[in-house]
C-alpha positions in Angstrom: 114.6 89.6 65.6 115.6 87.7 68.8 119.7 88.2 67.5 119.1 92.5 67.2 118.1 93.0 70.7 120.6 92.2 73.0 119.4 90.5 76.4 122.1 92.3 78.4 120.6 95.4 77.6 117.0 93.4 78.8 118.6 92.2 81.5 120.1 95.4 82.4 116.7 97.4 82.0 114.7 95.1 84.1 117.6 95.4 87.0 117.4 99.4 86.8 113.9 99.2 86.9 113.3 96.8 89.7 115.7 98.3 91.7 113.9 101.6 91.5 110.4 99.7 92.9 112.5 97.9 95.6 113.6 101.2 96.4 109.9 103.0 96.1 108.2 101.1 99.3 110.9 102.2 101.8 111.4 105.8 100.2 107.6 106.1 100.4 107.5 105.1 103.8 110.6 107.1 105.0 109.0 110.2 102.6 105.5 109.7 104.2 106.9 109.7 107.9 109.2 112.3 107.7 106.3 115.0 105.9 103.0 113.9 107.7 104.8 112.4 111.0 102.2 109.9 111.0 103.5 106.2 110.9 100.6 104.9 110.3 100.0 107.2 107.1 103.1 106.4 106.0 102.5 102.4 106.5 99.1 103.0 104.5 101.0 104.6 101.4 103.2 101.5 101.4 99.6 99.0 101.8 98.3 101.4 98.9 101.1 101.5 96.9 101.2 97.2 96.7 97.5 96.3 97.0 96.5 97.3 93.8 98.7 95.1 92.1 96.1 92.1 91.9 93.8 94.6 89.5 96.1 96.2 87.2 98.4 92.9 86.8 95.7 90.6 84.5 94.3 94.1 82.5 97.9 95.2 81.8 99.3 91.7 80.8 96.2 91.3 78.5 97.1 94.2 76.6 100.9 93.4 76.7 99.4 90.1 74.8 97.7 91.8 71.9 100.3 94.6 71.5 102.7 94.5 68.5 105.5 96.5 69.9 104.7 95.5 73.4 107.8 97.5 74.7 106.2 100.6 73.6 103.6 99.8 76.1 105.7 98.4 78.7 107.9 102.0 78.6 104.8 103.8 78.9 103.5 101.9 82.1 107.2 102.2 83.6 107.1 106.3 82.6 103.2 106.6 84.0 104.7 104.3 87.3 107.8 106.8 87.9 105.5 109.6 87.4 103.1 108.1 90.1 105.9 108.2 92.0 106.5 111.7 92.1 102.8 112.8 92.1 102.6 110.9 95.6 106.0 113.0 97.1 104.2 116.1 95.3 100.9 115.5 97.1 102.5 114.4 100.6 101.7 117.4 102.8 100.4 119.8 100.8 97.0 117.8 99.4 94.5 116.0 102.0 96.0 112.2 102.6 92.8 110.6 101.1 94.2 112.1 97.6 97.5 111.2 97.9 97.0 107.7 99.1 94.9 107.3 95.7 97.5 108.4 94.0 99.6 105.4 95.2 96.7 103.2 94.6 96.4 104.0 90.9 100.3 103.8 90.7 100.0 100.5 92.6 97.9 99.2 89.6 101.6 99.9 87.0 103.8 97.6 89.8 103.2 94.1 87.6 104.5 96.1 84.8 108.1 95.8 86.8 107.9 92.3 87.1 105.5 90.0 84.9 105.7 92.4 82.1 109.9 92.0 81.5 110.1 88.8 82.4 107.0 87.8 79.8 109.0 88.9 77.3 111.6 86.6 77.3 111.1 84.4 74.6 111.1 86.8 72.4 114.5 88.3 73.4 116.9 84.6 73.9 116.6 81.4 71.6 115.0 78.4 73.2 117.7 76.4 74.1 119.0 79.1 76.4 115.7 79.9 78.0 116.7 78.1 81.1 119.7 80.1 82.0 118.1 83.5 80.7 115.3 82.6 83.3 117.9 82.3 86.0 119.6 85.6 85.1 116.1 87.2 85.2 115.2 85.7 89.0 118.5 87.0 89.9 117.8 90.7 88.9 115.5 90.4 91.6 117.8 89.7 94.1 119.9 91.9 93.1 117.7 94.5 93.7 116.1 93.6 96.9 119.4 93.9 97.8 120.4 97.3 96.5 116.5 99.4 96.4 116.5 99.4 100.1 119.8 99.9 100.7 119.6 103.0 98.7 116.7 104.2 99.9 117.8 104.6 103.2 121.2 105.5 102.2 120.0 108.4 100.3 117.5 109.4 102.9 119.8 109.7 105.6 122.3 111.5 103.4 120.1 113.8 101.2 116.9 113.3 102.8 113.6 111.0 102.3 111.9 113.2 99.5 115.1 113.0 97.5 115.1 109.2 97.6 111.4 108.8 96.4 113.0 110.9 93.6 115.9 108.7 92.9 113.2 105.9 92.9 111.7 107.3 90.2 115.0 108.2 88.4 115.7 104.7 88.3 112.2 103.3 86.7 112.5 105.5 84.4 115.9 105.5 83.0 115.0 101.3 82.1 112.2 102.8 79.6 115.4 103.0 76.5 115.8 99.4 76.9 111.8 98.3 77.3 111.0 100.3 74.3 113.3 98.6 72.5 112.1 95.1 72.9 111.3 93.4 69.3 108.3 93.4 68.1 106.1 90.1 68.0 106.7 87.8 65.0 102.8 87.5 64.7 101.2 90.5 65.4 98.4 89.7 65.0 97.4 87.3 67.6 94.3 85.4 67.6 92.4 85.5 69.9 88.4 84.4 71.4 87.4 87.7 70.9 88.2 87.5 67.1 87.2 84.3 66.5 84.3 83.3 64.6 84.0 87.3 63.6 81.7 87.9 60.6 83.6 89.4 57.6 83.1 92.5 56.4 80.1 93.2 53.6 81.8 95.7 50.8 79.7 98.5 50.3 78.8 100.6 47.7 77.0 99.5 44.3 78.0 95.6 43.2 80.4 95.8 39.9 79.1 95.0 36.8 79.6 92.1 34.7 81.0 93.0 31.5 78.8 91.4 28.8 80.6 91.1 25.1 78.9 92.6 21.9 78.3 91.8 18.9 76.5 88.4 17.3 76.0 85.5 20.0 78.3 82.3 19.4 76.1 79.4 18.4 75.9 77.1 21.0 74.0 77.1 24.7 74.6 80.9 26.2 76.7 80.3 29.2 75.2 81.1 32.1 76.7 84.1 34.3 77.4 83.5 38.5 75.2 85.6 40.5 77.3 86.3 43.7 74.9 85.9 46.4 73.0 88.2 48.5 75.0 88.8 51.9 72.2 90.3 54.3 73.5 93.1 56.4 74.1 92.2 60.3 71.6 93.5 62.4 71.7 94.6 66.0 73.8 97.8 67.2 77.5 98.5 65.3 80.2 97.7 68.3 82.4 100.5 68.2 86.6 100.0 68.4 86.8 101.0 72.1 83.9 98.7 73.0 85.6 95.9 71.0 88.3 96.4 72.8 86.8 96.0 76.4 84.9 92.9 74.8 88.4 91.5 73.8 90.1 92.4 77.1 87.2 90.6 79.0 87.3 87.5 76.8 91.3 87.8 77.1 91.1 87.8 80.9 88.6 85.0 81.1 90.7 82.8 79.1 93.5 83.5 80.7 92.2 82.6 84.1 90.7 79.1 82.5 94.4 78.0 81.3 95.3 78.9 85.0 93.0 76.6 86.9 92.7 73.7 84.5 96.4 73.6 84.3 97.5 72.0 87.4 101.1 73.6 87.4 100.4 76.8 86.3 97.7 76.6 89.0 99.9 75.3 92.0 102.7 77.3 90.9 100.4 80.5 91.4 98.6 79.1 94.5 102.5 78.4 96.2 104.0 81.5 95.4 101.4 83.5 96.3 101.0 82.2 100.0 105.0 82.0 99.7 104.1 85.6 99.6 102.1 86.2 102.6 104.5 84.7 104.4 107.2 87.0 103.5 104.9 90.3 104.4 104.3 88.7 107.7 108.1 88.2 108.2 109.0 92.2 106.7 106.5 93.5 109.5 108.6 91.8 112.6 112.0 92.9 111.7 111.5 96.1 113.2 111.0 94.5 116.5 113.8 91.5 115.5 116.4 94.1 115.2 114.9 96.3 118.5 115.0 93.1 120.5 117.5 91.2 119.4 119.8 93.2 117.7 120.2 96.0 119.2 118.6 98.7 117.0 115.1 98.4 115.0 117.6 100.0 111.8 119.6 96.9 112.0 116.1 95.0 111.0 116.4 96.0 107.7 119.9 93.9 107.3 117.9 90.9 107.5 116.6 91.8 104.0 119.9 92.4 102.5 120.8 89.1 104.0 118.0 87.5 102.7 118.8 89.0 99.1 122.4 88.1 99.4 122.1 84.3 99.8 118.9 84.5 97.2 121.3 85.8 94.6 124.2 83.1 95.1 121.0 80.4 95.2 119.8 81.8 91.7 123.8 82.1 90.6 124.0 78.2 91.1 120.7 77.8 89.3 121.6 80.0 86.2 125.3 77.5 86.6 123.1 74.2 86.0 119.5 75.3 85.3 118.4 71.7 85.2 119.7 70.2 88.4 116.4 70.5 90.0 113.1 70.2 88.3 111.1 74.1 88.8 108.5 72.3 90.5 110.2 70.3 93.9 112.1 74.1 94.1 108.7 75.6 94.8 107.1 73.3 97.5 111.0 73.2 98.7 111.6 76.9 98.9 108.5 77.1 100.6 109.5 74.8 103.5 113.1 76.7 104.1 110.7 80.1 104.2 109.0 78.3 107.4 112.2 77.3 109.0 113.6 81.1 108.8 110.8 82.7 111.6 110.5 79.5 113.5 114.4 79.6 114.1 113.8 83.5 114.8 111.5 82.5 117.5 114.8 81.8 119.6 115.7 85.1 119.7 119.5 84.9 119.4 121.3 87.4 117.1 123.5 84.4 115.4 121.0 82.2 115.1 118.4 85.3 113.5 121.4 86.4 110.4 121.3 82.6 109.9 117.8 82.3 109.6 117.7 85.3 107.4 120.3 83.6 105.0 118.0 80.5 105.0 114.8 82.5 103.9 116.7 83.8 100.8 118.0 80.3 100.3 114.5 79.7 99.7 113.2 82.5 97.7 115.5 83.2 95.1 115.5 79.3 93.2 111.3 79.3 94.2 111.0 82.3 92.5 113.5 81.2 89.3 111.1 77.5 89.6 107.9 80.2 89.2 109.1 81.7 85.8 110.4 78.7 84.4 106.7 76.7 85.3 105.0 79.8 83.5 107.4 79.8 80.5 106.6 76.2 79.9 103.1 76.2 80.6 101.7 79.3 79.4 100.3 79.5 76.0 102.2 82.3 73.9 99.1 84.5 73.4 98.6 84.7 77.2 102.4 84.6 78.2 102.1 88.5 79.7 98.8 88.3 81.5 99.3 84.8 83.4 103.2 86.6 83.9 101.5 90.1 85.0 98.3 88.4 86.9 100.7 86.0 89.2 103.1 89.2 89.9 100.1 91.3 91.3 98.7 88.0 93.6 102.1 87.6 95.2 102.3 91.9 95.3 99.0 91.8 97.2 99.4 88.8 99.1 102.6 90.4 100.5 101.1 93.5 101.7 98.0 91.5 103.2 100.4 89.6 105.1 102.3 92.5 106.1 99.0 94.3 107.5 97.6 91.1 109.2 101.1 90.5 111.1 101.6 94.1 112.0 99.0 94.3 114.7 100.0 90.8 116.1 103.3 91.4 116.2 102.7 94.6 118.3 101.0 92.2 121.0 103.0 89.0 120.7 106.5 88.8 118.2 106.5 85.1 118.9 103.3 85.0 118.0 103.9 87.1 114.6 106.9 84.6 113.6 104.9 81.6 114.4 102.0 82.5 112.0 104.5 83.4 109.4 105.8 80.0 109.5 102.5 78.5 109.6 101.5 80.8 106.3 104.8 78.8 104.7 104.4 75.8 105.7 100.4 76.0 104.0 102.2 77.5 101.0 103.7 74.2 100.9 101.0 72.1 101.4 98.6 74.1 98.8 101.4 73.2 96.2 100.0 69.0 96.9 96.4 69.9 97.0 96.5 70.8 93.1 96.8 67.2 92.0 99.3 66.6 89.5 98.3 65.4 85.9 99.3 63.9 82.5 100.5 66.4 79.9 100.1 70.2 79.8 96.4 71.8 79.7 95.1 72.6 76.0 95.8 76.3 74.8 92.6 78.3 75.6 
């Protein structure tokens, strides 16, 4: 199964696909500005569009973990997601804001689907022995895309118009639903799982066969006695229907999934690093608007520090994917952590050379953190969990992005300084949260 599907059409798929949600936030934003005239509606549709990711990652990686095909439901989250999308552009201006920002919100709740849910499904795609440089390849479709979604998002919605790029958005999600609907099926598909352990078989009903008894004159001898199958008494309390069952599984699922989290110390630092890594890298997003105002000469010219960023985390992740052992995945997070810190401090200075470089230094360290993230949940993660603790630590570093983002707005509106120094205070704790999970012998047991 893993030799039919092809992982340059996986690879592929998940590039399309996260270039269209790079692309989404700024569309949305330039879409929401340009219909309402409100900035700060159009900065809420972006909060509401990211924040909901912490919910909808664990349910959606739980059933990506008891699917068979779990492509088929990957496609249909990336088709509901594109078609979120257009339902916020549809409502923008013609339905009150309160609807239209909860249409965001539930198509918030789809975003892990973009992330955990492709990358979860590795192992199923590549052979073992080239997990490594498959991971690699994955992290980099990320850069790639942070590099192209808002460069094409303002490209298109200068040239054709902000609606029209929240459209190409879209496009782009959901032409990658071919490729996610193809992905193999699982080898056991049936899974166990807590919820379907220690179930009670089934009693047969209807009447109990008959034993056939022979005719004619007994043998001489004892007469053989015949087995009585014993009595199985009916279970009692109220019949759990298949939906119910369901939502008991998904709950015992999620609960299981969170234990292997916190009693593995990797998986748990891992999640705990990236996802203040996170913060950090809202907080930076909201001050280059003012960077590129202040210090280089136009508040557009912010938004090249992201494709700077995304350039050098690329080439960083291109190195990995070269030799994907030449650092262990777990010095890369605390490490890429601490070169996030040194990017705003350096932007304190406020020199335009100085600022590209720190930009190029903050990708430095997000690309091989985020390739060191993957490969700790790869090994770590038992195989029955593999999409939920993928999909669950997508939406904490989604949410903890746009937290940081709203928390650094207002303060750098009063103080930029100020705004740069507590993102490099948020790194530089991302980095220090990755020692306060103490380290220990030998993975945790498979929940």
């Amino acid at each position: 199964m893993k030799r039919r599907y092809s992982f340059p059409v996986h690879l592929a798929g998940a590039a399309v696909a996260r270039t269209g949600d790079e692309m989404a936030g700024p569309a949305l934003v330039l879409a929401g500005f340009a219909l309402t005239g409100s900035a700060a509606d159009a900065s809420l549709l972006l909060a509401g569009v990211t924040v909901s990711s912490v919910l909808g990652g664990p349910v959606l990686g739980s059933l990506l973990d008891r699917a068979e095909r779990p492509g088929r439901l990957l496609a249909a989250a990336l088709a509901l997601y594109a078609a979120g999308l257009t339902a916020v552009l549809v409502g923008l201006g013609r339905l009150p804001f309160a609807l239209t920002l909860a249409a965001a919100v539930l198509t918030g709740l789809l975003g892990p689907a973009l992330s955990g849910g492709w990358t979860a499904q590795l192992p199923a795609v590549v052979r073992d022995d080239r997990l490594d440089r498959a991971n690699a390849l994955d992290a980099m479709t990320f850069g790639a895309a942070g590099l192209a979604g808002p460069a094409l998002a303002g490209g298109t919605a200068e040239v054709l118009g902000a609606p029209t790029a929240v459209v190409l958005s879209a496009a782009l999600v959901a032409l990658a639903l071919p490729a996610a609907w193809a992905l193999p099926a699982r080898t056991d598909p049936t899974p166990k799982s807590p919820a379907r352990a220690g179930r009670p078989r089934p009693v047969p009903s209807g009447p109990v066969p008959s034993v056939p008894v022979p005719s004619g004159p007994a043998p001489p001898g004892p007469v053989p006695s015949v087995p009585v199958p014993p009595v199985v008494p009916a279970p009692s309390g109220p019949v759990v229907g298949p939906a119910a069952g369901l939502v008991v599984g998904l709950a015992v699922d999620l609960a299981a999934g969170l234990r292997v989290v916190v009693r593995s110390p990797a998986l748990a630092r891992a999640t705990l690093t990236s996802a203040v890594s996170c913060t950090a890298q809202g907080m930076l997003t909201a001050c280059l608007a003012l960077l590129g105002e202040r210090i280089l000469g136009g508040a557009g010219r912010g938004a090249m520090l992201l494709s700077c960023a995304a350039v050098s985390a690329l080439a960083a992740n291109a190195v990995l994917a070269r030799f994907p052992r030449a650092i262990a995945p777990d010095t890369l997070l605390w490490t890429g952590a601490l070169l996030q810190a040194a990017a705003p401090a350096a932007a304190v200075l406020g020199h335009p050379t100085v600022l590209v470089a720190a930009a190029f230094v903050a990708g430095i360290g997000e690309g091989p953190q985020l390739t060191a993230l993957f490969a700790v949940r790869h090994r770590e993660a038992p195989e029955r969990l593999r999409s939920q603790i993928f999909t669950t630590g997508a939406g904490l570093k989604i949410t903890g992005f746009a937290l940081g983002a709203v928390v650094a707005g207002p303060v750098a509106a009063r103080s930029l300084t100020g705004a740069l120094l507590l993102a490099t205070g948020t790194a530089l704790l991302a980095a220090l949260a990755f020692f306060a999970v103490p380290a220990t012998r030998g993975r945790a047991a498979p929940a």
